[in-house]
VMD Tcl script that draws the C-alpha trace (Angstrom):
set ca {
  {116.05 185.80 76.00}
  {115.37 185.01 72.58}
  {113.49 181.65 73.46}
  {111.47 184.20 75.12}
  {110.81 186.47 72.53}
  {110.11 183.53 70.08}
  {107.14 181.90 72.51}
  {105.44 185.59 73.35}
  {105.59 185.97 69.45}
  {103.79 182.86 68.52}
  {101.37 183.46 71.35}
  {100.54 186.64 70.15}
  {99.91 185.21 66.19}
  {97.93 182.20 67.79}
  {95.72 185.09 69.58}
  {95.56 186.73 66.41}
  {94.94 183.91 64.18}
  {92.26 182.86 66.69}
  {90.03 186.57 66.36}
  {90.60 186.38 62.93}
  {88.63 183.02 62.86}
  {86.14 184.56 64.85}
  {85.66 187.49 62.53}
  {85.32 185.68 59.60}
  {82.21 183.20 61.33}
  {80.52 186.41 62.85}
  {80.65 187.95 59.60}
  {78.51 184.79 57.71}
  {79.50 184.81 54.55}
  {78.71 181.25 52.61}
  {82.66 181.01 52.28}
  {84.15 179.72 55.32}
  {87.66 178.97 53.56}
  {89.15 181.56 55.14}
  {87.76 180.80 58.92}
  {89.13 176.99 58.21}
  {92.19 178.40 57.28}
  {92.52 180.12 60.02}
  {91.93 177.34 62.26}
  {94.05 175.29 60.82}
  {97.08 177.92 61.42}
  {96.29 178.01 65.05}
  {96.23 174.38 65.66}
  {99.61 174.07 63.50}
  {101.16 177.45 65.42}
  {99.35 175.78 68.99}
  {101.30 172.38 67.90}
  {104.40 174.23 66.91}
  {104.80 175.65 70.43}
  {104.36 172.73 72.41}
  {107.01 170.72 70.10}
  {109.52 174.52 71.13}
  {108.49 174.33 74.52}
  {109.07 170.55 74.68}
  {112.49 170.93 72.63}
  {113.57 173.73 74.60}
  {113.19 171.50 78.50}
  {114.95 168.92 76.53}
  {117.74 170.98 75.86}
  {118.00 173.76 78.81}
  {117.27 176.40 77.98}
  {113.96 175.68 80.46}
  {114.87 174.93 83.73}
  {113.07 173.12 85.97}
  {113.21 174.48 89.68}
  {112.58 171.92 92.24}
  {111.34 173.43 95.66}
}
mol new
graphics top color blue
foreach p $ca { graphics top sphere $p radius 0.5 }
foreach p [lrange $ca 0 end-1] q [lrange $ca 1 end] { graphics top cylinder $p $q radius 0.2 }
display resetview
């Protein structure tokens, strides 16, 4: 349950972090630091997930059903 909670959580700040980015660029300012930084916390969130999701078929707590 808490494996769970922890991948719906990170989905939700990779969402966020995502329209945040997308705010920042439609609002044009000549500073895009904060639209690359951003960015750069969704790719590191997106990587972070697959390492849990990998880590987490690895170890059981994903199952694999076989039909």
């Amino acid at each position: 349950m808490l494996f769970k909670v922890i991948v719906i959580s990170m989905l939700l700040l990779i969402g966020y972090s995502l329209f945040s980015a997308l705010f920042h660029m439609m609002k044009g300012t000549q500073n895009d630091d904060k639209m690359v930084k951003s960015l750069t916390w969704r790719v590191a969130l997106s990587i972070t997930l697959f390492l849990l999701l990998l880590l987490g078929l690895y170890t059981g707590v994903i199952v694999r059903v076989h039909t």
